[in-house]
C-alpha positions as CSV (number, residue, x, y, z in Angstrom):
1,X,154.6,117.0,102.1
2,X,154.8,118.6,105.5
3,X,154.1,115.3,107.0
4,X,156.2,113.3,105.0
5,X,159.5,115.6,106.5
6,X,159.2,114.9,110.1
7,X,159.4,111.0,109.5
8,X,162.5,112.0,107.5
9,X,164.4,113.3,110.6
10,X,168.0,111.6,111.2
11,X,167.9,109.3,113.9
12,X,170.4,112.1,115.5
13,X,167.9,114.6,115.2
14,X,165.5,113.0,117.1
15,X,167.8,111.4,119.4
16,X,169.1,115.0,120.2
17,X,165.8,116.5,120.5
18,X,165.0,114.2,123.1
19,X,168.1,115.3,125.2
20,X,166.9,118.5,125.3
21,X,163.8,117.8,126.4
22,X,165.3,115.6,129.5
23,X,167.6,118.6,130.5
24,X,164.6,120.5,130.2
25,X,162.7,118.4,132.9
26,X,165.9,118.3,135.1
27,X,165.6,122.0,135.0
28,X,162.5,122.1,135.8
29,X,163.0,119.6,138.8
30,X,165.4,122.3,140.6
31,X,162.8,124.6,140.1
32,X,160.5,123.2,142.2
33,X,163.5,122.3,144.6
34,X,164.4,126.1,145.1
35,X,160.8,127.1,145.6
36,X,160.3,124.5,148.1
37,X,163.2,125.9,149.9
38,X,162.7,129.3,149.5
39,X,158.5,128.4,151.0
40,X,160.1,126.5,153.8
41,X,162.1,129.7,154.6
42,X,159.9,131.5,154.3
43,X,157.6,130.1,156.5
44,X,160.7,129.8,159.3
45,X,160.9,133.4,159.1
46,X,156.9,133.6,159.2
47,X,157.6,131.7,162.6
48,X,159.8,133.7,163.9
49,X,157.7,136.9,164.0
50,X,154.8,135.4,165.4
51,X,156.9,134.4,168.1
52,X,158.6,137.5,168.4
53,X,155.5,139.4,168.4
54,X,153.8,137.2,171.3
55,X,156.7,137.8,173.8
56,X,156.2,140.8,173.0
57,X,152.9,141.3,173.8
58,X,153.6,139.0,176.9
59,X,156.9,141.2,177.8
């Protein structure tokens, strides 16, 4: 019986459910934008205090 009602789903439905699953995976692609950026900032600042710290040591 169980079987037999998902086949039975409108067109709609389905068509609906796929959306959501598409918006899902554009969410998910910013994700992995933000953490990219928020890595490549992260290793800027990372940079930074290396530097920082050798003219430092050289000062």
């Amino acid at each position: 019986m169980q079987s037999n009602a998902l086949s039975e789903k409108s067109p709609k439905q389905q068509h609906s459910e796929k959306q959501s699953t598409r918006q899902r995976s554009k969410q998910k692609g910013t994700k992995i934008e933000e953490h990219q950026t928020v890595l490549q900032s992260r290793k800027e600042q990372y940079t930074k205090g290396l530097h920082r710290a050798a003219t430092m040591r050289l000062g």
